[in-house]
C-alpha positions as CSV (number, residue, x, y, z in Angstrom):
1,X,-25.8,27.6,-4.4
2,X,-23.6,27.5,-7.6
3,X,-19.7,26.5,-7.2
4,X,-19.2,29.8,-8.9
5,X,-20.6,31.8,-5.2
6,X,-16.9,30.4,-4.0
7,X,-12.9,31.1,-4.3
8,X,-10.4,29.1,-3.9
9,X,-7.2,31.2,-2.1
10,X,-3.8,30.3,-1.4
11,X,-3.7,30.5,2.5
12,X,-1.5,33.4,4.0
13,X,0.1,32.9,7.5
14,X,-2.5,34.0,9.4
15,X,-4.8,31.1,7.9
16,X,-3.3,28.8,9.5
17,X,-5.1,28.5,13.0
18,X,-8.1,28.0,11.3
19,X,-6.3,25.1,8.5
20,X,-5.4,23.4,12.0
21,X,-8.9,23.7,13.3
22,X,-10.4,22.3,10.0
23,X,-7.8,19.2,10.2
24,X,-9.1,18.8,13.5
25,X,-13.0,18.8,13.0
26,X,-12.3,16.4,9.8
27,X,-10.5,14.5,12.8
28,X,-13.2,14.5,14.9
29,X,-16.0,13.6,12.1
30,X,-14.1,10.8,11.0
31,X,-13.2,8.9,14.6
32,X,-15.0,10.5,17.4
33,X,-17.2,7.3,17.1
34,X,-14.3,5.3,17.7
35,X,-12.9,7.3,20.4
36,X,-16.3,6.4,23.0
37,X,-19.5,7.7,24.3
38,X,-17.3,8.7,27.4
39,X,-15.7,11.8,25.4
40,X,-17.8,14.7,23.8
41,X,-16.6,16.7,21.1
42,X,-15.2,19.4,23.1
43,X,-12.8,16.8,25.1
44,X,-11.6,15.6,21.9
45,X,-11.5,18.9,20.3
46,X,-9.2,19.8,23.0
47,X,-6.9,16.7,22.3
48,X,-6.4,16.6,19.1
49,X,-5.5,20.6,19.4
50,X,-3.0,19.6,22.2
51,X,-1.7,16.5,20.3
52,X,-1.2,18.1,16.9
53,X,-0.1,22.0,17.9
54,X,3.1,21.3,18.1
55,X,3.3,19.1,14.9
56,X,0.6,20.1,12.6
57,X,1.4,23.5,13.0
58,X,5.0,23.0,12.2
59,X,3.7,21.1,9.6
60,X,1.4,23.2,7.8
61,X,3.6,26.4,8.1
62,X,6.2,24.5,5.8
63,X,3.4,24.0,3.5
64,X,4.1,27.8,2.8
65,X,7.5,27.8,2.4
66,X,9.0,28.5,-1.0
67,X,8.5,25.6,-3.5
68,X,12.7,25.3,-3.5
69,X,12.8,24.0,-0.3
70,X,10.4,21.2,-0.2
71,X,8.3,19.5,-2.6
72,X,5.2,21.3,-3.7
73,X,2.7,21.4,-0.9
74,X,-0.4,24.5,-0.9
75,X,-2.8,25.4,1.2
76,X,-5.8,26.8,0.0
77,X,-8.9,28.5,1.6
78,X,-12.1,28.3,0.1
79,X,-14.7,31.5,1.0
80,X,-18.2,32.1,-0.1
81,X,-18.9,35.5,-1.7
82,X,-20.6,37.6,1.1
83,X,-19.8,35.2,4.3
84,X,-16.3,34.1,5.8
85,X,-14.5,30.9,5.5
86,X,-16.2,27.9,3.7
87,X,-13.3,25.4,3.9
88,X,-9.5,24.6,3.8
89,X,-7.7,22.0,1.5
90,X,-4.4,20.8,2.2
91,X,-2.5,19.5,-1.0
92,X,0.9,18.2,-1.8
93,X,3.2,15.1,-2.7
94,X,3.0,12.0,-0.4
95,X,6.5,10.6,-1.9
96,X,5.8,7.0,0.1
97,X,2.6,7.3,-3.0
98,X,5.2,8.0,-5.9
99,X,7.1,11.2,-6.8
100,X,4.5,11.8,-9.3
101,X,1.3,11.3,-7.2
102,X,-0.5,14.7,-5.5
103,X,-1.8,13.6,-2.1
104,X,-4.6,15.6,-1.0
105,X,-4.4,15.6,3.1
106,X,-7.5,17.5,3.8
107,X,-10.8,18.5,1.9
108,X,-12.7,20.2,4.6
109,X,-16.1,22.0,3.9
110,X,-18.1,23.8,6.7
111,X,-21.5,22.2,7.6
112,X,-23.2,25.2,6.4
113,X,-22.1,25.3,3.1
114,X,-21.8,21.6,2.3
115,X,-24.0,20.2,-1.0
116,X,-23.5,23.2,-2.5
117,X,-20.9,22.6,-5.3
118,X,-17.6,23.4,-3.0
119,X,-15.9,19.5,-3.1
120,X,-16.6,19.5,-6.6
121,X,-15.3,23.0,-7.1
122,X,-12.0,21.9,-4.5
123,X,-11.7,18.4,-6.7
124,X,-11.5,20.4,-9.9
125,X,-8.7,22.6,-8.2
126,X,-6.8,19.8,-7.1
127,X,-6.7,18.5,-10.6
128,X,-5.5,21.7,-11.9
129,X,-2.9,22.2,-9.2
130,X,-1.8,18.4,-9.9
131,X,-1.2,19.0,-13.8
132,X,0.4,22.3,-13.3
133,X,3.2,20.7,-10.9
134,X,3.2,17.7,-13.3
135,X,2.3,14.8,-11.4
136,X,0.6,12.0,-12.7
137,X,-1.9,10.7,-10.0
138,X,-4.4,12.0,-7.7
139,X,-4.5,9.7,-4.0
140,X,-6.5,10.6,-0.6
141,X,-8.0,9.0,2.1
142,X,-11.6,8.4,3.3
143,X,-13.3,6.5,5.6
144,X,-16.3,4.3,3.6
145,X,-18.4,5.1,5.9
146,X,-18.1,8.8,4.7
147,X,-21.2,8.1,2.2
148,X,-21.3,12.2,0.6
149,X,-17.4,11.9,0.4
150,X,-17.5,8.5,-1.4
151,X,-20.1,9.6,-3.4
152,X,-18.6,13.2,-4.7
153,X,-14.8,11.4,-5.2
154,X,-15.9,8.5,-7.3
155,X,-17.7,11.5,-9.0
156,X,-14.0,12.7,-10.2
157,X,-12.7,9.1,-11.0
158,X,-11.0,8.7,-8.0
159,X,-11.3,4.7,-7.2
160,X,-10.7,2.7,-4.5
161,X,-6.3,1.4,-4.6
162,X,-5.5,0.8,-0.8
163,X,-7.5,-1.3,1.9
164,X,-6.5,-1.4,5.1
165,X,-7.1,-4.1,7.4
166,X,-8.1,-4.8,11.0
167,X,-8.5,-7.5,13.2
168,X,-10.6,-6.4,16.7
169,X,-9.3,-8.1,20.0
């Protein structure tokens, strides 16, 4: 499928229920292996909807507010031409980053319609929606074990600037 089968929209109110339930499946892909055998998806699911309701959704509703009143932050849905919702991305300034640097907090495609041009159609947005509000520096976060993601960012440019570290007990 061609990148041009997708749109990207800015998300309305009543987008974000599903903008929460994509941060929480990019939760789940990214740790459920960390979390144990002795939870299934579901459980976690449930969690992470507890856990982050209150905050996320808080959260993400300010992402809508008028640019005035915070520092730019959008929300934007991606949809396929004849089917529903493809993905969400979640993109703003992370000022602990830099004043100048767009953060991008969540690139989230759908099973169905990944390897089909979407992150690469959602990268290309971000760059455009991080010149337009004149920041300097594109940053996110991804787990190296996220093979597709590392793949299609270093793709863009993006390189690695951060390392975290971990000692196991």
């Amino acid at each position: 499928m061609h990148p041009s089968a997708f749109s990207l929209i800015p998300a309305k109110e009543e987008d974000l229920e599903y903008a929460l339930d994509c941060l929480v499946e990019a939760f789940i892909e990214n740790y459920a292996s960390a979390l144990g055998p002795e939870k299934n998806r579901e459980q976690i699911r449930e969690e992470c909807r507890y856990y982050m309701n209150p905050h996320a959704t808080s959260g993400i509703r300010s992402f809508l507010a008028p640019a005035r009143e915070r520092p730019p932050h959008d929300i934007f849905l991606a949809k396929e031409a004849d089917a529903g919702r493809s993905g969400c991305m979640i993109l703003g300034v992370n000022t602990e980053a830099g004043p100048d640097v767009a953060w991008v907090y969540l690139l989230f495609v759908e099973r169905e319609h990944r390897r089909k041009g979407l992150g690469k159609l959602m990268l290309a947005k971000t760059e455009e929606w991080a010149r337009d509000h004149g920041m300097k520096a594109i940053m996110l976060s991804v787990k190296t074990h996220n093979e597709a993601a590392m793949a299609l960012y270093g793709s863009f440019g993006l390189k690695p600037c951060k390392m975290w570290l971990r000692k196991a007990l």
